[in-house]
C-alpha positions as CSV (number, residue, x, y, z in Angstrom):
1,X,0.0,0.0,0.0
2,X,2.8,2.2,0.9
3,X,4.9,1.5,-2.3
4,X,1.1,3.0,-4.5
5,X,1.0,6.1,-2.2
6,X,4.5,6.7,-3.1
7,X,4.1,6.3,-6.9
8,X,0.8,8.6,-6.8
9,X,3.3,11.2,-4.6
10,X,5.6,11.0,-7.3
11,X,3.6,11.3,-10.3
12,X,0.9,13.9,-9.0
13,X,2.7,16.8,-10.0
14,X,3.6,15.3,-13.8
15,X,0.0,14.2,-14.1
16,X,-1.1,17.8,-13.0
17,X,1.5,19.8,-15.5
18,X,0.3,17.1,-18.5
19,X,-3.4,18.2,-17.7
20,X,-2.4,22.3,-17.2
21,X,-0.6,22.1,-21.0
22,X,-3.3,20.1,-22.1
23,X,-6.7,21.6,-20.5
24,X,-5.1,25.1,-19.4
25,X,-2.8,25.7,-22.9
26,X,-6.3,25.1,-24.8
27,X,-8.3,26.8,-23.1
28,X,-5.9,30.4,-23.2
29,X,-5.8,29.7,-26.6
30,X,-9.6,29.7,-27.0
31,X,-10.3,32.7,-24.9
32,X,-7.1,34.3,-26.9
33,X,-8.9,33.2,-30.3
34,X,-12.3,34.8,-29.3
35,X,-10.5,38.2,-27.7
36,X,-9.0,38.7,-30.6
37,X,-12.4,39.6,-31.6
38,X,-12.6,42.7,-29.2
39,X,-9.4,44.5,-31.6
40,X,-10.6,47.2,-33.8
41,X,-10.3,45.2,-36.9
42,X,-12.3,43.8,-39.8
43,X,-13.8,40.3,-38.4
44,X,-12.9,38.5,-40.8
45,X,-9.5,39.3,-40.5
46,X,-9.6,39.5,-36.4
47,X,-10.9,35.2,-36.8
48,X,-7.6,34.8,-39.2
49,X,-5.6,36.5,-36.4
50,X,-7.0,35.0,-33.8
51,X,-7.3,31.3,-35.7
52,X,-3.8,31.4,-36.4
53,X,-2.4,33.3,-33.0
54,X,-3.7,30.1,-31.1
55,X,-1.6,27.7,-32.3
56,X,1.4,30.2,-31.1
57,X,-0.1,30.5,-27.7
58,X,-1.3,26.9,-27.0
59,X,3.0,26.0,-28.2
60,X,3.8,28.2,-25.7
61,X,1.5,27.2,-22.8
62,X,2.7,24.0,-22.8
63,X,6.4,25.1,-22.8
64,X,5.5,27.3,-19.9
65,X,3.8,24.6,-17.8
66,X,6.6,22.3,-18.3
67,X,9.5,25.0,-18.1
68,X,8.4,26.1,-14.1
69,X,9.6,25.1,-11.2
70,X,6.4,23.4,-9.9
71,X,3.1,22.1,-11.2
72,X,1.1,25.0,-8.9
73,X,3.1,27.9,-10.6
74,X,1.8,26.1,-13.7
75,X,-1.5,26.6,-12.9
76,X,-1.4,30.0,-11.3
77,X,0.7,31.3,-14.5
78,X,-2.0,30.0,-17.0
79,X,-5.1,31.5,-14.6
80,X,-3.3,34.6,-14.8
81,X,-3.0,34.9,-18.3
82,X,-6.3,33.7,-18.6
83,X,-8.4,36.0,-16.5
84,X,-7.8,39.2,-18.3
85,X,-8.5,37.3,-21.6
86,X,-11.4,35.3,-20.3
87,X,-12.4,39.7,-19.4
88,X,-11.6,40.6,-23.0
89,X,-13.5,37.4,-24.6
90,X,-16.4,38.1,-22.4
91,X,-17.0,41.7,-23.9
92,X,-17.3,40.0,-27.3
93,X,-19.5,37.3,-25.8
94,X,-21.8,39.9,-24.5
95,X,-21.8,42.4,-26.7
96,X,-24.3,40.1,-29.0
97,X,-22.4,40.9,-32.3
98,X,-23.5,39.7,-35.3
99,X,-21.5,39.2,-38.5
C-alpha cells in the first residue's frame, strides 16, 4: 500500500502539468482566439488572427507549464493569463455581435 501512495506522490505533480498544458494551454488559446475579436479590426481578419495566433499561444502554454519550477506555478501562470483574456473574450461574448 505504501509502495502505490508513493508512486501517486511521485507522479501527482507530472499528471497535473500534463493536464495544465493540455486543458489550461487550450483553453488560453480559446479565450485568446475569441479576444482577438474585441481589436478594432475587420472580423474576418480578427478570426484569421486569432485562428492562427492560437496555435502560437497553445506551443507556448505547454512550454511554460513544463519550463516552471512546480506544477502550482503552472496553474497560477496559466489563470493569470487567462483571466484578463477570459475579461476581454467576455466583452465579445456579450456584446451580442452579429456578422
Amino acid at each position: 500500500m505504501m509502495a502505490v501512495l508513493r508512486g501517486v506522490w511521485r507522479t501527482g505533480p507530472l499528471v497535473s502539468r500534463i493536464v495544465a498544458a493540455i486543458g489550461g494551454g487550450y483553453a488560453v488559446a480559446a479565450l485568446a482566439s475569441v479576444a482577438v475579436l474585441a481589436l478594432p479590426m475587420s472580423r474576418p481578419q480578427a478570426v484569421l488572427t486569432g485562428m492562427l495566433a492560437s496555435f502560437a499561444i497553445y506551443t507556448c502554454a505547454v512550454i511554460w507549464v513544463f519550463a516552471v519550477r512546480s506544477a502550482w506555478r503552472a496553474w497560477v501562470g496559466l489563470a493569470v493569463v487567462a483571466i484578463p483574456l477570459f475579461a476581454a473574450a467576455w466583452t465579445v461574448w456579450s456584446s451580442g455581435a452579429n456578422p
